[in-house]
C-alpha positions as YAML, in Angstrom:
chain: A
units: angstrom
residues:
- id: 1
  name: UNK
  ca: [2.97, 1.96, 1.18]
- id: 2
  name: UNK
  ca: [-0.60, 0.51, 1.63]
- id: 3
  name: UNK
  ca: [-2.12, 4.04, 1.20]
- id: 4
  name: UNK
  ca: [0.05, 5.09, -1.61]
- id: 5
  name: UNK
  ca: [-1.23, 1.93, -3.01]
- id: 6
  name: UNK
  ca: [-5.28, 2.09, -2.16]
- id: 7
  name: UNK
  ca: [-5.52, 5.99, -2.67]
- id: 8
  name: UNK
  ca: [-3.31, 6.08, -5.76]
- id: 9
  name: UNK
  ca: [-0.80, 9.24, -6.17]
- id: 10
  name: UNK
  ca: [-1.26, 12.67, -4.88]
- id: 11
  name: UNK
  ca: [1.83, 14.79, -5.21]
- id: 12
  name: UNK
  ca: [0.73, 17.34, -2.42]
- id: 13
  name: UNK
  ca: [-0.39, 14.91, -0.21]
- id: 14
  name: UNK
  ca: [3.12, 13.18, -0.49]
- id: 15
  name: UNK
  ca: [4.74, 16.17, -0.33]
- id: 16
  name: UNK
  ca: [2.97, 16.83, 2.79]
- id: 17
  name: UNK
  ca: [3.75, 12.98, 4.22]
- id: 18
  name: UNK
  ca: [7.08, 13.26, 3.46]
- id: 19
  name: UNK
  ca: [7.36, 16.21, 5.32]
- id: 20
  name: UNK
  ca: [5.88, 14.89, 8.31]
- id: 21
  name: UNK
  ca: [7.45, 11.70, 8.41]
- id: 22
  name: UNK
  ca: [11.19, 12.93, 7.99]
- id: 23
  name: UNK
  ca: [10.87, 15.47, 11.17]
- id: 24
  name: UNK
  ca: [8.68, 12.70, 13.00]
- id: 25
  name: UNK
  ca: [11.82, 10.10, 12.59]
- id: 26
  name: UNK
  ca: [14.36, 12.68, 13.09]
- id: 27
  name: UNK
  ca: [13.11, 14.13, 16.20]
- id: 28
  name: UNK
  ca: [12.81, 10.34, 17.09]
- id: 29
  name: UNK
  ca: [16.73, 9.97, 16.56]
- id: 30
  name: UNK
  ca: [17.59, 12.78, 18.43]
- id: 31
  name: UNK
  ca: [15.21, 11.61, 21.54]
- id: 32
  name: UNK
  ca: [16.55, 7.95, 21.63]
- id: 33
  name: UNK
  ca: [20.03, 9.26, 21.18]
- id: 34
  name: UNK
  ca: [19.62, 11.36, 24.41]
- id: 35
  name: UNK
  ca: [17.62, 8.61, 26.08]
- id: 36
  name: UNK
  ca: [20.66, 6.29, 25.37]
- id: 37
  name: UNK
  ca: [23.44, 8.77, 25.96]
- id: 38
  name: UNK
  ca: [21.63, 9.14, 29.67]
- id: 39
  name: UNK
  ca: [21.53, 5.74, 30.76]
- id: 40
  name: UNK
  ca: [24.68, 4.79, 29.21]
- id: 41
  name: UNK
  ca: [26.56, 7.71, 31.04]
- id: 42
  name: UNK
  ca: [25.02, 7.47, 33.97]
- id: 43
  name: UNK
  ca: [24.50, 3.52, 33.91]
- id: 44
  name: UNK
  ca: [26.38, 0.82, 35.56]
- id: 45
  name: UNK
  ca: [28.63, 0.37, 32.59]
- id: 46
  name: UNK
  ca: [29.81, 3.60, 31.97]
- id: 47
  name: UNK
  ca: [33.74, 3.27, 33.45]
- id: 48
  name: UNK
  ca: [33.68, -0.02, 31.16]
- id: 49
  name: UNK
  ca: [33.79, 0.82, 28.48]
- id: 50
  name: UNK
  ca: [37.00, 3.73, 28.23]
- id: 51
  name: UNK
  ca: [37.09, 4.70, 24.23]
- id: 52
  name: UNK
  ca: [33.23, 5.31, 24.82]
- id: 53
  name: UNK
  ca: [31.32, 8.12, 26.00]
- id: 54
  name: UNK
  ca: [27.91, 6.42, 26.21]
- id: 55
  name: UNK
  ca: [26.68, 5.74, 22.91]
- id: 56
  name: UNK
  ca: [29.39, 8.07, 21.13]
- id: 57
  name: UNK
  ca: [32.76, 5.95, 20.15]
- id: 58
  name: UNK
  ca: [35.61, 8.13, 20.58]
- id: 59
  name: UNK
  ca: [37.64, 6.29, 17.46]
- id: 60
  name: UNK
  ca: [34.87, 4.49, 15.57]
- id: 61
  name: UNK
  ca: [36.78, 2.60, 13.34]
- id: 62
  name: UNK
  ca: [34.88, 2.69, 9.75]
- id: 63
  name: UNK
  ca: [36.47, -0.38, 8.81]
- id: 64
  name: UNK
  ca: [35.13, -2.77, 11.16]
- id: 65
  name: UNK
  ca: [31.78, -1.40, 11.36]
- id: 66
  name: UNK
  ca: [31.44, -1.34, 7.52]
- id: 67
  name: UNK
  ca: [32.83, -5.45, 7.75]
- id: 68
  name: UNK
  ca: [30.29, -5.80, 10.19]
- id: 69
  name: UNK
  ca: [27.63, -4.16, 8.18]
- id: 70
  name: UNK
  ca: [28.72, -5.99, 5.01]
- id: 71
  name: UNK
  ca: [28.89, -9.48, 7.01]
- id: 72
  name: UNK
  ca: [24.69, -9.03, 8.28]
- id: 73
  name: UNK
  ca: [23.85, -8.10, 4.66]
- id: 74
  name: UNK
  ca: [25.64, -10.99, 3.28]
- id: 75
  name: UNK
  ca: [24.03, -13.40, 5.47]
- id: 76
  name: UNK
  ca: [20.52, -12.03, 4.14]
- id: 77
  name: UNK
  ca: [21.12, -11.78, 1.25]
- id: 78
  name: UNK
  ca: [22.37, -15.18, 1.19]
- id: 79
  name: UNK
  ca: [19.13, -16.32, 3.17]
- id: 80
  name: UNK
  ca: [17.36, -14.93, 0.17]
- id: 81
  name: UNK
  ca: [19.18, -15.68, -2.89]
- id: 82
  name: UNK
  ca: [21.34, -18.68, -1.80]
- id: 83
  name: UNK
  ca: [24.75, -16.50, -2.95]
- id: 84
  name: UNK
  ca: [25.95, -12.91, -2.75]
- id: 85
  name: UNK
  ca: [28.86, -10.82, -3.99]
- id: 86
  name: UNK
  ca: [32.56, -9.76, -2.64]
- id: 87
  name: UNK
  ca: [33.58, -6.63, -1.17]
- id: 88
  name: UNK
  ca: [36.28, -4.89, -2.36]
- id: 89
  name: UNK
  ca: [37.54, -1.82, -0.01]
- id: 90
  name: UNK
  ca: [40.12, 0.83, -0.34]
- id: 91
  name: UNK
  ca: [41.55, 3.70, 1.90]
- id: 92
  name: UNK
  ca: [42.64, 7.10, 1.09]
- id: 93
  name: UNK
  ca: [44.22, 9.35, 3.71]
- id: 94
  name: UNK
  ca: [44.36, 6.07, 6.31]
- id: 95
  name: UNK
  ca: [47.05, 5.50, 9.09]
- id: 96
  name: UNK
  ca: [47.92, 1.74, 8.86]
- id: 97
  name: UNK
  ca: [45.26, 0.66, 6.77]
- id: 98
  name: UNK
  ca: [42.47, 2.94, 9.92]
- id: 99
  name: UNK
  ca: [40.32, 5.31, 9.74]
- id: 100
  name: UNK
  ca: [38.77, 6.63, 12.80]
- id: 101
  name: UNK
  ca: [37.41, 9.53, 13.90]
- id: 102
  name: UNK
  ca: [34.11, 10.59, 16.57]
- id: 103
  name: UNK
  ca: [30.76, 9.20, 15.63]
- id: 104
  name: UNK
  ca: [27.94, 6.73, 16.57]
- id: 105
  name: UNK
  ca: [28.70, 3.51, 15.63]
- id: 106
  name: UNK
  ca: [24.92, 2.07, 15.58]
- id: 107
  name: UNK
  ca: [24.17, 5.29, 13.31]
- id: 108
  name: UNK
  ca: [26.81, 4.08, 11.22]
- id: 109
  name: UNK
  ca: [26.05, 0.96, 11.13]
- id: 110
  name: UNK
  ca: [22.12, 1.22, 10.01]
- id: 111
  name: UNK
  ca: [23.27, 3.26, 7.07]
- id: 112
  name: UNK
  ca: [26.40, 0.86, 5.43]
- id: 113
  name: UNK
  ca: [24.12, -1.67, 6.18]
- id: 114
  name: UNK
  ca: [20.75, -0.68, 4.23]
- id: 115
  name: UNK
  ca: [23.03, 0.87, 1.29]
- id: 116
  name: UNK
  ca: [25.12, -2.56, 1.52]
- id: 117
  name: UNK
  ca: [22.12, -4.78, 1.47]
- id: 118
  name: UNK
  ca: [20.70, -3.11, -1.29]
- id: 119
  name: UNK
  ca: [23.50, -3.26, -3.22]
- id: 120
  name: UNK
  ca: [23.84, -6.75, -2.95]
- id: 121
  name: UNK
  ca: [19.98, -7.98, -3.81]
- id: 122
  name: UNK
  ca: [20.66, -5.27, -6.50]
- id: 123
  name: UNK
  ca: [23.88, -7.42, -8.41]
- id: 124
  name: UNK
  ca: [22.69, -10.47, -7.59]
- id: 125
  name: UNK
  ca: [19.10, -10.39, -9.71]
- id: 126
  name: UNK
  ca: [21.04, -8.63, -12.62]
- id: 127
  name: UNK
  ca: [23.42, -11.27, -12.44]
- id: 128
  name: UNK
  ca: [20.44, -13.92, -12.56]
- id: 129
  name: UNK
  ca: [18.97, -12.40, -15.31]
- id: 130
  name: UNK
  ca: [22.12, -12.15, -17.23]
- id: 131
  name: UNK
  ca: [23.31, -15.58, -15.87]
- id: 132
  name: UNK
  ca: [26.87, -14.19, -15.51]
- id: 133
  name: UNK
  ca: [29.65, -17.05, -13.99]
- id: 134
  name: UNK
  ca: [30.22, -14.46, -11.02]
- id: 135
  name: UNK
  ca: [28.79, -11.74, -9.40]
- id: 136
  name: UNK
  ca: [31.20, -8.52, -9.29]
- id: 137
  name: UNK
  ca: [32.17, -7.41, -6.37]
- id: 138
  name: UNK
  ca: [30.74, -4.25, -4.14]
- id: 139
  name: UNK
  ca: [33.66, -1.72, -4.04]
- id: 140
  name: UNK
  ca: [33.69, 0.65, -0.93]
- id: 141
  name: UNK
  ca: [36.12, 3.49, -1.50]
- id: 142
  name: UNK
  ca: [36.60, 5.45, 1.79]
- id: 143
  name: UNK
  ca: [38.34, 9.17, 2.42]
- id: 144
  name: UNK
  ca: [39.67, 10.54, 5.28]
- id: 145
  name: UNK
  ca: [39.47, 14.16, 4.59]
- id: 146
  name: UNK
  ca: [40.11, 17.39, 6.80]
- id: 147
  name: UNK
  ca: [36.31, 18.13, 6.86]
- id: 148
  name: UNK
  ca: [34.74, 14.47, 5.41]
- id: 149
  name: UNK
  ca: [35.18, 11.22, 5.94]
- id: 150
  name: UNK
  ca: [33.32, 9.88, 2.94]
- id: 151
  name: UNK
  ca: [32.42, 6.73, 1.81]
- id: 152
  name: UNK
  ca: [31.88, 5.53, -1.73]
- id: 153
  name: UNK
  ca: [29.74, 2.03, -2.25]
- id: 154
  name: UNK
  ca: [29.62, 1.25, -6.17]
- id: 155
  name: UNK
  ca: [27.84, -1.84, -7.51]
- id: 156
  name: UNK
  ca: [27.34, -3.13, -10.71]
- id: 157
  name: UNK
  ca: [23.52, -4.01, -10.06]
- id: 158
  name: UNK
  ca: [22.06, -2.20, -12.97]
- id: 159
  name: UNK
  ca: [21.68, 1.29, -11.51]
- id: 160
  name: UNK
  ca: [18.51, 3.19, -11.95]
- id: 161
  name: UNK
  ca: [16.48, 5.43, -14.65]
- id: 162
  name: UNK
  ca: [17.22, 9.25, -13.78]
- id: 163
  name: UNK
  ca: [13.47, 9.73, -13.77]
- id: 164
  name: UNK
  ca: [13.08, 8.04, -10.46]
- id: 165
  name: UNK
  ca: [16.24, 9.84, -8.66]
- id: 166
  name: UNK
  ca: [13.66, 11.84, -7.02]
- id: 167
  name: UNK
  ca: [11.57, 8.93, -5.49]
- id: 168
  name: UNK
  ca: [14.86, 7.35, -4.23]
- id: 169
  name: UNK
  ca: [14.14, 8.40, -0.77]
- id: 170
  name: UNK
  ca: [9.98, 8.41, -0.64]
- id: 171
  name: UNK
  ca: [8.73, 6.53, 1.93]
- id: 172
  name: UNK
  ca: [6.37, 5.59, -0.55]
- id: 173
  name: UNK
  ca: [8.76, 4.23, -3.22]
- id: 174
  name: UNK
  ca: [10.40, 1.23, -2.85]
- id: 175
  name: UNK
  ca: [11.73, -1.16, -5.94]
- id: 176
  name: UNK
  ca: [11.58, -4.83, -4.21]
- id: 177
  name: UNK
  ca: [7.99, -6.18, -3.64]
- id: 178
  name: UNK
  ca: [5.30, -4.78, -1.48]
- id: 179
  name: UNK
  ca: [4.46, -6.90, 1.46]
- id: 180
  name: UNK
  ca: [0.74, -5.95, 3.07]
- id: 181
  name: UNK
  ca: [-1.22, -6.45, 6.21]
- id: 182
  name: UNK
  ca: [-1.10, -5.48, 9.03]
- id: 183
  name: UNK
  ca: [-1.01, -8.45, 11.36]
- id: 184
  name: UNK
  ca: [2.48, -9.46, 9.27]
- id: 185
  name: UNK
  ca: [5.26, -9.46, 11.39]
- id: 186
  name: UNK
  ca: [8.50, -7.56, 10.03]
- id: 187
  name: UNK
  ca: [10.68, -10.68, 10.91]
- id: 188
  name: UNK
  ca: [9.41, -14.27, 9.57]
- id: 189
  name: UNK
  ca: [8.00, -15.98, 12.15]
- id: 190
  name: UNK
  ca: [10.03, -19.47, 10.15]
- id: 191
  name: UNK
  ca: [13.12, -18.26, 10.07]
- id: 192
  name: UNK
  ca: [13.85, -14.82, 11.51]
- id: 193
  name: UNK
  ca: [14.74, -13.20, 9.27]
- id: 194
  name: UNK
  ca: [13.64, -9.40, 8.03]
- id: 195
  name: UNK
  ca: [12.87, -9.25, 4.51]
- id: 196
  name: UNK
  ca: [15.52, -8.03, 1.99]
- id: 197
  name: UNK
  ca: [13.23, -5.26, 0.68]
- id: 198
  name: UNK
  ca: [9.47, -3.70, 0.39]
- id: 199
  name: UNK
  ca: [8.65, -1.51, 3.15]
- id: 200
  name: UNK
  ca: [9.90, 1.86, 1.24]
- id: 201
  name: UNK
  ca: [11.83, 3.54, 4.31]
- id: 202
  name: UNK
  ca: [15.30, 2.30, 4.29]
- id: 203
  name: UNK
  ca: [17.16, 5.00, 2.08]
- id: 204
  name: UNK
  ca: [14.97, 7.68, 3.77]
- id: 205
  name: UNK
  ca: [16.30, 6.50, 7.55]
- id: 206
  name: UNK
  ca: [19.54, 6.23, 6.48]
- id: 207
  name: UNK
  ca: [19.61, 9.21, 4.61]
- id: 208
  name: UNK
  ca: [18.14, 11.24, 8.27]
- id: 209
  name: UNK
  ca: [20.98, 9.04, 10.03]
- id: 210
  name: UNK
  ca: [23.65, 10.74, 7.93]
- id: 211
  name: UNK
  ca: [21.87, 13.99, 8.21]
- id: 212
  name: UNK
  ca: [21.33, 14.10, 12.38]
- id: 213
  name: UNK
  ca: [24.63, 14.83, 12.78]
- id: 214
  name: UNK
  ca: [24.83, 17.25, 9.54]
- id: 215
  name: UNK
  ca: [26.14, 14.47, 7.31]
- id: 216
  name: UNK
  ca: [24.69, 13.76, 4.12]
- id: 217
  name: UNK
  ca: [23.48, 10.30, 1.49]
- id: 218
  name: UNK
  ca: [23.32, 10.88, -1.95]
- id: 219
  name: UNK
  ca: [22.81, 7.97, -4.81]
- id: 220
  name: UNK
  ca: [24.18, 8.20, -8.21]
- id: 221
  name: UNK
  ca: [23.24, 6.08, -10.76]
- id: 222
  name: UNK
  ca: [23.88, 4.47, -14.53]
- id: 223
  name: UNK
  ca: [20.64, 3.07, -15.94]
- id: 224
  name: UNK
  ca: [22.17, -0.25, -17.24]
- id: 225
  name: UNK
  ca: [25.35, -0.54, -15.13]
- id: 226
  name: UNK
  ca: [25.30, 0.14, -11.79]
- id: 227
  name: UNK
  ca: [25.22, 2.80, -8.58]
- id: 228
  name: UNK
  ca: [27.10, 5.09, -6.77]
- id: 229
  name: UNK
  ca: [25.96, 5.66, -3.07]
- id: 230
  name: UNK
  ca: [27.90, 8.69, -1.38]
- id: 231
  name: UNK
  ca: [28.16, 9.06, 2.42]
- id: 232
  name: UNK
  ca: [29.09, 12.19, 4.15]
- id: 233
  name: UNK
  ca: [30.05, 12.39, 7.67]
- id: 234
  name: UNK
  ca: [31.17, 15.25, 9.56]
- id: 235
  name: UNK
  ca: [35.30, 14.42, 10.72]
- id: 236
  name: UNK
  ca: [35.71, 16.69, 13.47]
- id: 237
  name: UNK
  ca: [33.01, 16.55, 16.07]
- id: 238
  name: UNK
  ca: [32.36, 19.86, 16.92]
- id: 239
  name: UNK
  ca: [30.91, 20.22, 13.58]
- id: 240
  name: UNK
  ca: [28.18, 17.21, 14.39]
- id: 241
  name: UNK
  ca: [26.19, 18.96, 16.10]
- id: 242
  name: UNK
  ca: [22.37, 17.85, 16.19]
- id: 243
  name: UNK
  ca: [19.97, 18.41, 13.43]
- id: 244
  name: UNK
  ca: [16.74, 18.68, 14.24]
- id: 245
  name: UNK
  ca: [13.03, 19.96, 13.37]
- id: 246
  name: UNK
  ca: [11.58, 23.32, 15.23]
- id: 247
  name: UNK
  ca: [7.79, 22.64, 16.28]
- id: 248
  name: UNK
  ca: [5.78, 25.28, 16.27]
- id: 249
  name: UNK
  ca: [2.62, 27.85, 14.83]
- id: 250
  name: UNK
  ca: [4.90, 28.44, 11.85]
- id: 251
  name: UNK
  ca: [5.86, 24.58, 11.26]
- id: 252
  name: UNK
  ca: [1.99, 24.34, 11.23]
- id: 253
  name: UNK
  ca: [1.80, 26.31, 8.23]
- id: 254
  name: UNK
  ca: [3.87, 23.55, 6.04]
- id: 255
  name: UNK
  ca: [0.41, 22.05, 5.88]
- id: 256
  name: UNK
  ca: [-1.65, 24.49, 4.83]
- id: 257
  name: UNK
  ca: [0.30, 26.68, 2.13]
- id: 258
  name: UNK
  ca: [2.76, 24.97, -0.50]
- id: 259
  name: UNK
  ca: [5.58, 26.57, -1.86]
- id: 260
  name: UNK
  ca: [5.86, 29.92, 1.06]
- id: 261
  name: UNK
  ca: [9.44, 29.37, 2.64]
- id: 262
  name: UNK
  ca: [8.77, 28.37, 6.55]
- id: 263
  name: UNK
  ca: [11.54, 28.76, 8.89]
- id: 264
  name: UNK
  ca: [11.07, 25.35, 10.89]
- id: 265
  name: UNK
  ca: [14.15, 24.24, 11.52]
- id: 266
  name: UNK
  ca: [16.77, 24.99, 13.81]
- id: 267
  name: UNK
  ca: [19.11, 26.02, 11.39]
- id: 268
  name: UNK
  ca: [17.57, 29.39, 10.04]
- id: 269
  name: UNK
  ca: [18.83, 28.86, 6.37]
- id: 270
  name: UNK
  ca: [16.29, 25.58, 6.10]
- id: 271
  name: UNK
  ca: [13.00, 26.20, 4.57]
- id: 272
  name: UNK
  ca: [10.47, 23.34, 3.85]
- id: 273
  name: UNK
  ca: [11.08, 24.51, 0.02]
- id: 274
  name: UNK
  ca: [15.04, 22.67, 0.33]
- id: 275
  name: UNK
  ca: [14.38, 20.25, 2.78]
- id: 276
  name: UNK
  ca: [16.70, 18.71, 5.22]
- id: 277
  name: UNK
  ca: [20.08, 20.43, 3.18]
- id: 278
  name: UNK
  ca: [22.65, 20.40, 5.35]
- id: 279
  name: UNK
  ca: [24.67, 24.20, 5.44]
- id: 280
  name: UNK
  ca: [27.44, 22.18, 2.89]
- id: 281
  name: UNK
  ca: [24.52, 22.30, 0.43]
- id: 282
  name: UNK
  ca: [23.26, 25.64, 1.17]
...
């Protein structure tokens, strides 16, 4: 954010950045996911913990992660703005009112949480500036499908102009207030608590969350209503297998040519040209 702010905009040079950083944090998933599946396994609290195989919960209930998620995001947002919304959720395809299925909970987690957060600094300053009685509520729709288990947020915080759908997941964009220097701590040093928005890479971590284990975020939005936020995750777990970046000669090239397809990722139909689409899109 502080260079896209002293240097101004370069679309090649973002191009570029964005590039980089998505396979940097992506291959940095994938190695603290193996760190962590190796000392979990192999740790002292392995035969603890029985629906668990290390990090990966065997029936990660979406549920109670997405309550916890919502519960975090209410208390910051609460921090922040002294109030906060309701969440409504709803089930399709559940067995008594549960929807589990193999995944990483803390992967889970960091996405409902950022696209929960969000949505809740998002209804709460419309609501200010319309000084509405009450704040509607976040609705979370989720589907338990054959291939998908998908998860809808919706808020009524205003949405967003289609002319910045692209920027959505920059690590350069961001739509709360920047926050510079470099000696400022991410947490307050008064109270503790992060900050509700600025730094720019929330959407774009989530978004390689979903995508590491070939899921997929999407945002959809109505200038002047509100926003859909779409979560894909793989149901069956032998199609969540890893997705990750191929270093190499030819990934080199990304930097030095714009717009040849590079084969730099370990599934062959990925090019830098449609980057990070998971084989769904494809």
């Amino acid at each position: 954010m502080e260079m896209h702010e002293k240097h101004g905009e370069d679309p090649v040079t973002n191009n570029q950045l964005q590039y980089f950083l998505d396979r940097l944090f992506l291959m940095r998933i994938g190695i603290r996911m193996l760190a962590s599946q190796h000392l979990l396994v192999f740790g002292p609290e392995f035969n603890k913990h029985h629906r668990f195989v290390g990090c990966i919960d065997q029936h990660c209930n979406v549920v109670h992660i997405l309550r916890d998620a919502y519960d975090d995001a209410k208390l910051l947002c609460d921090h922040y703005y002294a109030d906060s919304p309701n969440m409504e959720v709803s089930l399709v395809n559940d067995v008594n009112g549960v929807i589990e299925f193999v995944y990483v909970p803390s992967h889970l987690y960091h996405i409902l949480f950022e696209l929960l957060k969000n949505a809740l600094r998002a209804v709460v300053e419309k609501g200010r500036k319309s000084s509405n009685d009450e704040y509607p509520a976040i609705k979370v729709l989720i589907v338990n499908g054959e291939h998908n288990v998908t998860i809808k947020l919706s808020d009524q915080g205003g949405g967003f102009p289609r002319s910045v759908n692209d920027q959505l997941f920059r690590y350069t964009y961001t739509t709360g207030g920047l926050r510079t220097g470099r000696s400022e701590s991410l947490l307050s040093p008064s109270t503790g608590y992060a900050p509700i928005a600025g730094y720019g890479y929330g959407l774009p971590l989530s978004r390689l969350y979903a995508r590491y284990l070939h899921g997929d975020l999407s945002l959809s939005g109505a200038e002047g209503y509100g926003t859909d936020a779409y979560v894909y995750l793989m149901r069956r777990a032998a199609d969540a297998d890893e997705f990750l970046p191929v270093f190499n000669r030819t990934s080199a090239r990304r930097y030095e040519s714009v717009g040849i397809p590079i084969d730099d990722w370990i599934n062959r139909n990925i090019t830098h040209e449609t980057p990070l689409q998971t084989p769904s899109q494809i």
